[in-house]
C-alpha positions in Angstrom: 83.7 105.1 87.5 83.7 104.1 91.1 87.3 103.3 92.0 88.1 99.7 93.4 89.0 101.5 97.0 85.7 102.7 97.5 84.0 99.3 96.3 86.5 97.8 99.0 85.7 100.2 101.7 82.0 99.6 100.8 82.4 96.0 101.3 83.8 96.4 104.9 80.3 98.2 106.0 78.5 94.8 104.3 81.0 92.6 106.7 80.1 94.7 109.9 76.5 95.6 109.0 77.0 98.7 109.3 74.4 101.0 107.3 75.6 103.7 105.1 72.0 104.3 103.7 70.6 105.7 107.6 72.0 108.6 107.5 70.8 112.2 106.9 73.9 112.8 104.3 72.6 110.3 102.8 69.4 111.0 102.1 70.5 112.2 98.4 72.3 109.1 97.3 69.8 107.8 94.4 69.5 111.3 92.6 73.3 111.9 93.0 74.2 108.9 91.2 72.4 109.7 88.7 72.4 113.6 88.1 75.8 113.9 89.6 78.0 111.4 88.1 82.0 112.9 87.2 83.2 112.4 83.6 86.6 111.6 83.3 89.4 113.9 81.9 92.5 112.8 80.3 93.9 109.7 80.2 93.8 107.7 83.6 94.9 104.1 84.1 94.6 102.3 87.7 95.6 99.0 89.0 94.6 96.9 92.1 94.3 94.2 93.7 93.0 92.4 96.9 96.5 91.0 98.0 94.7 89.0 100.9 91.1 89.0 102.6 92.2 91.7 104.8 94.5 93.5 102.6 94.0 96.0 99.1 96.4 98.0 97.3 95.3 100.6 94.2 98.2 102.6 92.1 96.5 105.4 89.8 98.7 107.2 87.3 97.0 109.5 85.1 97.2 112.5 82.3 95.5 115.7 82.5 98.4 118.5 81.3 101.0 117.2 83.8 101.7 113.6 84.9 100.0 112.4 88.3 99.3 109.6 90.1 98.2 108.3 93.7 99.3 105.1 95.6 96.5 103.5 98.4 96.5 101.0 100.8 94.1 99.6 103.0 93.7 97.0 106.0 90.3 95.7 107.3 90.5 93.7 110.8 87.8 91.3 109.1 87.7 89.7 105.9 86.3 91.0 102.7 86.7 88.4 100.2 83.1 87.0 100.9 81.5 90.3 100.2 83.2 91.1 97.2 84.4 90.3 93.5 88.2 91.4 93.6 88.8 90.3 90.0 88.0 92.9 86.8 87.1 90.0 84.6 84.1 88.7 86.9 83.4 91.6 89.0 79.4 91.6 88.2 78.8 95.5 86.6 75.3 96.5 88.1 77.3 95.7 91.4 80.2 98.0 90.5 78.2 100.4 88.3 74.8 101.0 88.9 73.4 104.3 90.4 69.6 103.3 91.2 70.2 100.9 94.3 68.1 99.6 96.8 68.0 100.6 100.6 69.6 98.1 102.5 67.3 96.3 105.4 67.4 98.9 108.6 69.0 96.8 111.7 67.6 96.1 114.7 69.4 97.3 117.6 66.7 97.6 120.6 68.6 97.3 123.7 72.0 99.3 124.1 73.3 95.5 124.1 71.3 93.9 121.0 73.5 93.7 118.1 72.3 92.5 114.8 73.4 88.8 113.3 75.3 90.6 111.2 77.2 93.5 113.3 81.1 92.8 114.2 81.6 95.7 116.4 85.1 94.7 117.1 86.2 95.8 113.8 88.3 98.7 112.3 89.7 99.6 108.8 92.7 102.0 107.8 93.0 103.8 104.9 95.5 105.6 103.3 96.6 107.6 100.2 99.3 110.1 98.4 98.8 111.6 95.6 102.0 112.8 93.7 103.6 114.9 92.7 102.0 117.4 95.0 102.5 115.1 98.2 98.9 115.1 99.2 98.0 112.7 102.0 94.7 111.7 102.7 94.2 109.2 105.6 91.0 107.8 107.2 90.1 105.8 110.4 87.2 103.6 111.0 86.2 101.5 114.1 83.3 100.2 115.6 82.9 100.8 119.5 79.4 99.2 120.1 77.0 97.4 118.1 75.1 101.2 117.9 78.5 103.2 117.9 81.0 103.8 114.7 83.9 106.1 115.0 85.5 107.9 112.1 88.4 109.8 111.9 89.8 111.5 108.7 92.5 114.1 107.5 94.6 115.4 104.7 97.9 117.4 105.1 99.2 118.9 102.2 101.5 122.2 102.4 99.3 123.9 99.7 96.7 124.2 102.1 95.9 126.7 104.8 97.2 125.5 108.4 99.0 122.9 106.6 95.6 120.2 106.4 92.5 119.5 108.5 91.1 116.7 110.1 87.7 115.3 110.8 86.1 113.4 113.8 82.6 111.8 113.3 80.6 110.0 115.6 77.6 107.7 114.3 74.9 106.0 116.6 72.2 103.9 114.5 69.7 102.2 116.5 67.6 101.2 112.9 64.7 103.2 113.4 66.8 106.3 114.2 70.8 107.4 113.6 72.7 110.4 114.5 75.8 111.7 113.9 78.7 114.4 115.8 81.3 116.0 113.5 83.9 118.2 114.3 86.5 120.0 112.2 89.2 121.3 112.5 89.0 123.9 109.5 87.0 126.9 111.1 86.5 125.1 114.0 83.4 123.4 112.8 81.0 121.8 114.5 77.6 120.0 113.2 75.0 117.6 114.8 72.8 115.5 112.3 70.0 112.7 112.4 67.6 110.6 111.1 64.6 108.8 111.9 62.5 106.4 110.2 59.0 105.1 109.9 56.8 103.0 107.7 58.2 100.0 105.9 60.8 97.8 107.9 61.0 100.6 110.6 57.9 100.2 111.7 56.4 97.5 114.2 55.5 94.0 113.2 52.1 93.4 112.7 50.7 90.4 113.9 50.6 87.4 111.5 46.9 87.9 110.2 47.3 91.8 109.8 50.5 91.4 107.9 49.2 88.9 104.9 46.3 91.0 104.3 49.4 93.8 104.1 50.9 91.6 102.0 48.2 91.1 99.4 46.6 94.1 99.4 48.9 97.7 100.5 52.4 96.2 99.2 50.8 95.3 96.2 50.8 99.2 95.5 53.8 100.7 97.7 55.5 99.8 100.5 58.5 101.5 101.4 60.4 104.1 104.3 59.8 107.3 105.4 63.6 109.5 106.4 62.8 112.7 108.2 65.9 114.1 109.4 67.8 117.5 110.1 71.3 119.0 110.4 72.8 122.2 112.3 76.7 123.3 112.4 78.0 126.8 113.8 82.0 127.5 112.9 83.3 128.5 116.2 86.1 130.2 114.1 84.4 132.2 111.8 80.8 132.8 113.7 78.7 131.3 111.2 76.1 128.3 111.0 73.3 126.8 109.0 70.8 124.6 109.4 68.9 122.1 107.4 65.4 119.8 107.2 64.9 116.6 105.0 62.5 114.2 104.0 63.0 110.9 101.6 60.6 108.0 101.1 61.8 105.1 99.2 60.2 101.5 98.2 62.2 98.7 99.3 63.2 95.6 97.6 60.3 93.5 98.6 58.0 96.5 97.0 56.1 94.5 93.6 56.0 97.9 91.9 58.5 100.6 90.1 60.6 101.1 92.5 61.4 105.1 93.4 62.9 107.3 95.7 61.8 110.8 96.5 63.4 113.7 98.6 62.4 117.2 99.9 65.3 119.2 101.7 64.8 122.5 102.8 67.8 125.1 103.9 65.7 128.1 105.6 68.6 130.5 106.3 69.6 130.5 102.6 66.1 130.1 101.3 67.3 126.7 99.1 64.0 124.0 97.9 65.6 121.2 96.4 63.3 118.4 95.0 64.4 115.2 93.6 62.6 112.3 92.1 64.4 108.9 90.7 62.7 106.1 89.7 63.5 102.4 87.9 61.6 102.8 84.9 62.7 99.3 83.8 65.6 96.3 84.7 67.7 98.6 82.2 66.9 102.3 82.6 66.7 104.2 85.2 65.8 108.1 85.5 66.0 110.5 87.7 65.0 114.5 88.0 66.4 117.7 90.1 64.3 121.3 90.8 65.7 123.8 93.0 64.4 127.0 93.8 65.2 129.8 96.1 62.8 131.8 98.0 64.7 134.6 98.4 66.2 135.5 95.0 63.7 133.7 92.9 66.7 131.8 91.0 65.9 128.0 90.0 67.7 125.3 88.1 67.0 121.7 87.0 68.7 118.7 86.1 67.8 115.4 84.2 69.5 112.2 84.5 69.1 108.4 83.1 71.5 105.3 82.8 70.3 102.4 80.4 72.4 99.6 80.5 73.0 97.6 77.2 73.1 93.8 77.0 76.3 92.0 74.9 76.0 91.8 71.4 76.3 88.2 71.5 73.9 87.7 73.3 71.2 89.7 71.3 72.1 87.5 68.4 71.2 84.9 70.7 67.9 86.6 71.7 66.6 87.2 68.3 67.7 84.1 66.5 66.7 81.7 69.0 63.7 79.8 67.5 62.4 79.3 71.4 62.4 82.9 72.3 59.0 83.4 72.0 58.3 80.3 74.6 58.4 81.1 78.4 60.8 79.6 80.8 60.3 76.8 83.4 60.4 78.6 87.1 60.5 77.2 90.2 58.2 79.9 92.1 55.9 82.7 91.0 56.8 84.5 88.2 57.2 88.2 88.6 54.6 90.5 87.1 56.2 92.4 84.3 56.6 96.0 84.3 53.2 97.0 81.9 51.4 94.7 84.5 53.0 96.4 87.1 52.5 100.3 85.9 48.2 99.1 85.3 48.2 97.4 89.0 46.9 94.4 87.4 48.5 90.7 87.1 49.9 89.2 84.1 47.7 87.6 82.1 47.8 83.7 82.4 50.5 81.8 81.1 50.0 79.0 77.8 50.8 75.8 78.2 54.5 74.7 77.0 56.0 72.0 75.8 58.2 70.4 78.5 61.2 69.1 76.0 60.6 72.9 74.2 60.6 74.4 77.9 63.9 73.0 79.5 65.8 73.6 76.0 65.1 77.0 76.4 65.9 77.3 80.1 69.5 75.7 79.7 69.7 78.4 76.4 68.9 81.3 78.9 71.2 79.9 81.3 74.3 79.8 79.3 72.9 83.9 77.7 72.5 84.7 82.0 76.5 84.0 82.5 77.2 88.0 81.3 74.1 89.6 81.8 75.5 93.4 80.5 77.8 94.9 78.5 77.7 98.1 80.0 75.8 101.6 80.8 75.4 104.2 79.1 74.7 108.0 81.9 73.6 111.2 80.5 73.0 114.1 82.6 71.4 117.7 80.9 70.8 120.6 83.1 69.3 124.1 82.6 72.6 125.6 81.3 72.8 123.3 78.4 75.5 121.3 80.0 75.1 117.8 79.1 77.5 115.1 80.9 77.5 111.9 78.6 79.5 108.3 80.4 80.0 105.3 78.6 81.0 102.4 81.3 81.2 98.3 80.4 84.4 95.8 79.9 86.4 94.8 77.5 88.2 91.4 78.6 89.2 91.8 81.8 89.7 95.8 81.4 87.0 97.9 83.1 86.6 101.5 81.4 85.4 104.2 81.4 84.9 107.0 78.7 82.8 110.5 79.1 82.5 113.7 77.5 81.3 117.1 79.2 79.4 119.2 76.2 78.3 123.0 76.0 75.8 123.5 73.6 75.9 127.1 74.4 79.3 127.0 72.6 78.5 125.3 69.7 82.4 126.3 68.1 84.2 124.1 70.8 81.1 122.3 72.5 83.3 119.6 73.8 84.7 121.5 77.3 86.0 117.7 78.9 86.7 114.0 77.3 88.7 111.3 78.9 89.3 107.7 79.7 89.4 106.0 82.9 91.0 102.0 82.5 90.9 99.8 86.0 92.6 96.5 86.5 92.2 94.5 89.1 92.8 90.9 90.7 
């Protein structure tokens, strides 16, 4: 489950506008989510809160052979509450739990001096962590210098590791259409250059007015979305080794009127590594998403399958099946959306019947009052070409978010059940 920190830290790049999603590292995001996606071991319990707009605390204790636990704070120089749900108990669950998302729009930053309406480049957040018993720090540094210039610095010191710890500097510049990004490290001495750039879809020019309605009604009909072409390099100045890396992602965006999708090609030509993803919305509560790699060189591959399908409440079923006006469409105040068959034929829904008005506006305030808790929870599975299947069961009960997960072997059918545990947040 994604802990409440990083839904926090999230919600101070929506207060800055800052853009996670135009970046090269992130290129993978989508698939991740959903292929990727840690089970839980043991027994973990962690409570937070949001003590004031600028202010979070989390304490984690947890279970897994010994006794452990971690204790975070973090400050953000601008509020948060705006751009976030602080409290378990109303905290929507796509929000916090759903692994298909959107990009978010690309700014535009033209002139070294534009800033978007929505950048605060006088902003910073600090972050900190310890993990016990084993004294772990882990601390992190964020600022904006510029509109187009972030600043990150991170680092963990912990006397199990070697030199005592190792800290990070990154550098991000995002113009919209194009990003890059500096890193240097101090384990081996590392240093790496990445970037990004765009085209198609918001990154591209505006058309002018007549040009973009045709758009509108006839190529974003079918897709519209952006193009991510970007590349890495690092060398360790330490250890006298490098790599280098290509990528390429296209991805509808929110205004698309079809399936939404997301597609990547990366390409590592020293080690010989293909990687191919491919994730797609199949409907409002399923999502799926597929993995091949292949290597050139030793003609080794693997795959992985992934899917979340979130489940409605129970209640609200009932409510769904008994209602004697389910079969009667709603009163909306725009166009309706097509619905997905419509959408997968590239055709329009056929027209609607007329309705009763008294029938109609029952119904609507029935759907209302069914709308107030839309999900009950997700359900992930993951299966790759091992036999390893990762199964997650996420939702609320009350005002308790959990989470409960199981890694399975099928290849050792005696004990198939390698991992299970059971993540419970709290927070206010």
């Amino acid at each position: 489950m994604r802990e409440f920190m990083d839904y926090v830290h999230n919600a101070f790049y929506e207060a800055t506008g800052w853009n996670r999603d135009n970046s090269y590292a992130a290129l993978n995001t989508t698939s991740d989510a959903l292929l990727n996606f840690q089970t839980p071991q043991g027994l973990r319990l962690t409570l937070s809160s949001l003590a004031s707009p600028n202010f979070a605390t989390s304490y984690q204790l947890g279970s897994v052979g010994v006794v452990d636990g971690s204790i975070s704070y973090l400050f953000s120089s601008v509020p948060l509450r705006v751009h976030l749900t602080p409290q378990s108990e109303t905290v929507p669950l796509p929000e916090l739990l759903r692994s298909y998302r959107p990009l978010a729009p690309l700014p535009r930053r033209g002139e070294p001096l534009c800033r978007a309406p929505e950048d605060k480049p006088e902003s910073s957040l600090l972050y900190g962590r310890l993990y016990l018993p084993q004294s772990l720090l882990e601390a992190l540094f964020v600022t904006r210098v510029s509109p187009r210039l972030q600043v990150q610095l991170s680092a963990v010191s912990g006397q199990h590791l070697r030199n005592g710890g190792t800290a990070v500097a990154l550098a991000q510049y995002d113009v919209g259409r194009y990003a890059f990004e500096g890193l240097a490290s101090s384990d081996g001495g590392l240093l790496g250059l990445r970037g990004v750039y765009n085209s198609g879809g918001d990154a591209a020019d505006p058309p002018p007015a007549k040009e973009a309605a045709d758009a509108q009604a006839g190529e974003r009909e079918r897709i519209y979305g952006r193009f991510s072409t970007g590349a890495e390099i690092y060398y360790g100045t330490l250890n006298k080794s490098g790599g280098v890396s290509v990528g390429t992602r296209f991805a509808t965006l929110p205004s698309h009127k079809g399936t939404p999708l997301c597609s990547t090609l990366t390409l590592n030509p020293l080690m010989g590594n293909i990687a191919a993803t491919y994730a797609v919305a199949a409907g409002k509560h399923c999502s799926l998403a597929t993995r091949l790699e292949f290597n050139v060189f030793s003609y080794e591959s693997a795959w992985a399958v992934g899917m979340e399908l979130w489940r409605k409440p129970m209640a609200r079923l009932a409510l769904e099946d008994e209602s004697p006006l389910a079969g009667l469409p709603t009163i909306r105040s725009g166009p309706r959306d097509r619905s997905f068959q419509a959408k997968m034929e590239w055709r329009l829904d056929d027209p609607e019947l007329p309705v009763d008005p008294v029938a109609a506006v029952t119904a609507a305030k029935s759907q209302k009052s069914q709308a107030e808790e839309e999900y009950a929870g997700v359900l992930k599975a993951r299966l790759d070409q091992n036999l390893r299947i990762g199964m997650l069961w996420e939702g609320r009960a009350k005002s308790l978010l959990f989470s409960l997960g199981s890694g399975i072997d099928l290849r050792q059918l005696d004990k198939p059940f390698r991992t299970l545990g059971l993540e419970i947040q709290f927070s206010s």
